[in-house]
Every structure is written in structure tokens, then in C-alpha cells.
C-alpha angles and dihedrals in degrees: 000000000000126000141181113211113211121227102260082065124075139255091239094071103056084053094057093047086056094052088047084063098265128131096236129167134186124227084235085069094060113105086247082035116196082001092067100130110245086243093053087045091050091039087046084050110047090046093051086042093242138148122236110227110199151138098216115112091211086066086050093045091047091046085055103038100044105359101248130150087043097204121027127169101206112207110216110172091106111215123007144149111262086240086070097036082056096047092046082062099041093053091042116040109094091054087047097054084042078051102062101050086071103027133042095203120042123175123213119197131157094281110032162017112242116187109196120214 
């Protein structure tokens, strides 16, 4: 699966998903790097068939309202150590990836997995 990992989140996530066999990049590895406008991320995604993985609520207002990005992973543990962040991914990415076979927008928190029609 191919992801695009927003700047709130670290490095260090895009790297994991790529040792779990993933093709994963950080917005830090865009040429404007976290600069890289929400739109150009969302545009970049959805051509590379990708899914944004972010915290950030303006990527979840633009998947609703016009449906890009088309596929966002919204992370919603608040704050954690990266350890955890790590770990939440770790425990859960197979039934992500299951997840989006069948969903275009799929919330992690601490507790659970939500897939939104």
C-alpha cells in the first residue's frame, strides 16, 4: 500500500511503514517539503494512488467536501509518544490496508480502528 505521511506526524513513521513492506513517504521528503501546500499533497496522493495519513482536520474537511484527498487515514490519539504512535501502527496495519479495500476514510485512535462509510 502507498502512503503519504503529513507533517504533524514524524519522520519516523513513513520509515516503519516502509520496513513493514509499504511504500510510505514523508511530507519532509517533498521537494517544498512540509511546505508542500494540503491541495498538492491530496493532488500527489490520489495520482500515486496513495492515502494521506494525517492529523490534521483541513485534510478531513477537504476529503468530505470535495473528496480529496480520496483516501485519508485520519490519526485521532491525540498526543502520544512516537513510540506509541509507532506501536498503534504496528498492532493495526494489516487491518488498515483490509480497510481500505472496502472504505476511503479510516480513523485511528488509541482504542480502535473506525472505518467511515
Amino acid at each position: 500500500m502507498k502512503f503519504i505521511v503529513d507533517a504533524q506526524l514524524p519522520r519516523l513513521l513513513a520509515i516503519r511503514l516502509h520496513e513493514l513492506g509499504h511504500d510510505a513517504r514523508h511530507t519532509l521528503d517533498l521537494a517544498a517539503g512540509n511546505r508542500t501546500p494540503d491541495s498538492t499533497i491530496a493532488t500527489m496522493a490520489d495520482s500515486d494512488g496513495a492515502v494521506v495519513i494525517t492529523k490534521d482536520t483541513d485534510f478531513l474537511d477537504s476529503h468530505i467536501i470535495s473528496g480529496q484527498p480520496a483516501r485519508l487515514l485520519l490519526v485521532s490519539t491525540g498526543n502520544i509518544s512516537n513510540r506509541q504512535l509507532l506501536t498503534l501502527f504496528e498492532i493495526h496495519i494489516h487491518r488498515i490496508a483490509a480497510c481500505f479495500s472496502q472504505a476511503c476514510l479510516v480513523e485511528l485512535t488509541q482504542s480502535s480502528l473506525i472505518v467511515h462509510a
